[in-house]
C-alpha positions in Angstrom: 69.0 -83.8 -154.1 70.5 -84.9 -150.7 72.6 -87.8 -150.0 71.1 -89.8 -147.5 73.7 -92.6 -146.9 75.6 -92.6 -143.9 78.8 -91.9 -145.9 78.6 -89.0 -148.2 82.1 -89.7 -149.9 83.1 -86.1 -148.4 86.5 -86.8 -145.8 85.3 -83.7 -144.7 81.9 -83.4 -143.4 82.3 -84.1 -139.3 79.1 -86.3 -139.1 80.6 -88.6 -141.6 83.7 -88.9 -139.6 82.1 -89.7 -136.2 80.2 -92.6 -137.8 83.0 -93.9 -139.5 84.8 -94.2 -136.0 81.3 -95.2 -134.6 81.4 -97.9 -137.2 85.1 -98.6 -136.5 84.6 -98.9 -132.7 81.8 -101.5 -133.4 83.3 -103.9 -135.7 86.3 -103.4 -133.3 84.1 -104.0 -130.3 82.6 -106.9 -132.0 86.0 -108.8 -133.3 87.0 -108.0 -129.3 84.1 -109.9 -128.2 84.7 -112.7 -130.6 88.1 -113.4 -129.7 87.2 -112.6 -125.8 84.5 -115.4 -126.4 86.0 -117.8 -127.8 89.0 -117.6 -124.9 86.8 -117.3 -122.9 84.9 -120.8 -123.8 88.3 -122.3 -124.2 89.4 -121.5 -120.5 85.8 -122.6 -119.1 86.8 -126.2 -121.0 89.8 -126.6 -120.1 89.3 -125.4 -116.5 86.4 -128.2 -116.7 88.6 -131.1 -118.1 90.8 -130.6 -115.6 88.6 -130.8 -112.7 87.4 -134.0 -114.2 90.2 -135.5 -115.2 92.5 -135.1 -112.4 89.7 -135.8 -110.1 89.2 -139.5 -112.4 93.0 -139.6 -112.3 93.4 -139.1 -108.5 90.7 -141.8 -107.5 92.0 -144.5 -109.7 95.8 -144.2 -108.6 94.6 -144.1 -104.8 92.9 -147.2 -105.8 95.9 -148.4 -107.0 98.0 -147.8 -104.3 95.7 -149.4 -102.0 96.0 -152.7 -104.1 99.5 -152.3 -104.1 99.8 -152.0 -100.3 97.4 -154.7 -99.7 99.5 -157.2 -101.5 102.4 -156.3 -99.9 100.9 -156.3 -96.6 100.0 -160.0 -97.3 102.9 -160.9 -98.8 104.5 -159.6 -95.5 102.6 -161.3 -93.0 102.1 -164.6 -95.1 106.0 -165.0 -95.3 106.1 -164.0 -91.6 103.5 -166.8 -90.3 105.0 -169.4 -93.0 108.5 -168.9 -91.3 107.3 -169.7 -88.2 104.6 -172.6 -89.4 108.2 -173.8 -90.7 109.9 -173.5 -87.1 107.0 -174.8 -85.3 108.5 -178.4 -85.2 111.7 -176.9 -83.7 110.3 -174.8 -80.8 106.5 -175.8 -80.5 105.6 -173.1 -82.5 106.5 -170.3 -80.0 107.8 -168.0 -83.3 104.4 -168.8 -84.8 102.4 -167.3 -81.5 104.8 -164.6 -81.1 104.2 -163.2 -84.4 100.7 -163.5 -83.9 100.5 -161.4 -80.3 102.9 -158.7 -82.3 100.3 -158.2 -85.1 97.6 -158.5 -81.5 99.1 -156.2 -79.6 100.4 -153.6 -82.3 96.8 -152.1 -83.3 93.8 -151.1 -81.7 90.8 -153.5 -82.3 88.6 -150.2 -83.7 91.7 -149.2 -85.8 93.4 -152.5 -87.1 94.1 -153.0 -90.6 93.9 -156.6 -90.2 91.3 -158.2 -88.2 91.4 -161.8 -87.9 94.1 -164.1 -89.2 93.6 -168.0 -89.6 96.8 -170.5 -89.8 96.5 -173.1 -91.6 98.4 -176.2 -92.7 98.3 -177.9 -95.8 95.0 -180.2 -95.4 93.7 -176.9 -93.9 93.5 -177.8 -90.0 93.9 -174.7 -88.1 96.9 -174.2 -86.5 96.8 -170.7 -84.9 93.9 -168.1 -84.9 93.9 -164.4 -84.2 90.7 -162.6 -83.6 
């Protein structure tokens, strides 16, 4: 009677060898496309993390800097107008209105960073406005 499995047990027989190599390149193919796969999947999620997270990243430290400026800014212009709030007595506030037509004439109206100014002194009467 005749063997009918795919592998006789004959090294021999040429059929047998072309489906063990057929059988070989398979498994081979398969453990290929595993591992291909699965770097494959890893790239896609790291590619994807990244994208998010430096995207997350990059909008919280612009917002960060721009808190950071904006206190400084004020800071800046708050010791500015309180020097001359302070010198006011001494030369009728001439340093106060100077620093104000600076800040005036320093940006455009459609492209100033800071718009209107109010000085005021410590029972909050105003003392000099820019607008």
């Amino acid at each position: 009677m005749m063997n009918t499995t795919p592998y006789s047990g004959n090294p021999t027989n040429g059929t047998d060898r072309r489906w063990l190599v057929r059988q070989y390149n398979r498994i081979r193919r398969t453990v290929q496309g595993q591992i291909l796969s699965v770097l494959f999947g890893v790239g896609v999620c790291a590619s994807l993390l990244v994208m998010v997270y430096s995207t997350w990243q990059s909008e919280n430290t612009g917002r960060e800097m721009l808190m950071q400026d904006v206190a400084f800014i004020t800071n800046l212009l708050s010791e500015n107008l309180s020097l001359g709030v302070q010198a006011a007595p001494f030369d009728d506030g001439k340093s106060l209105t100077e620093s104000l037509n600076l800040i005036r004439t320093s940006e455009k109206r459609s492209t100033a960073t800071i718009v209107n100014i109010r000085v005021v002194d410590q029972s909050l009467h105003e003392l000099a406005i820019l607008s």
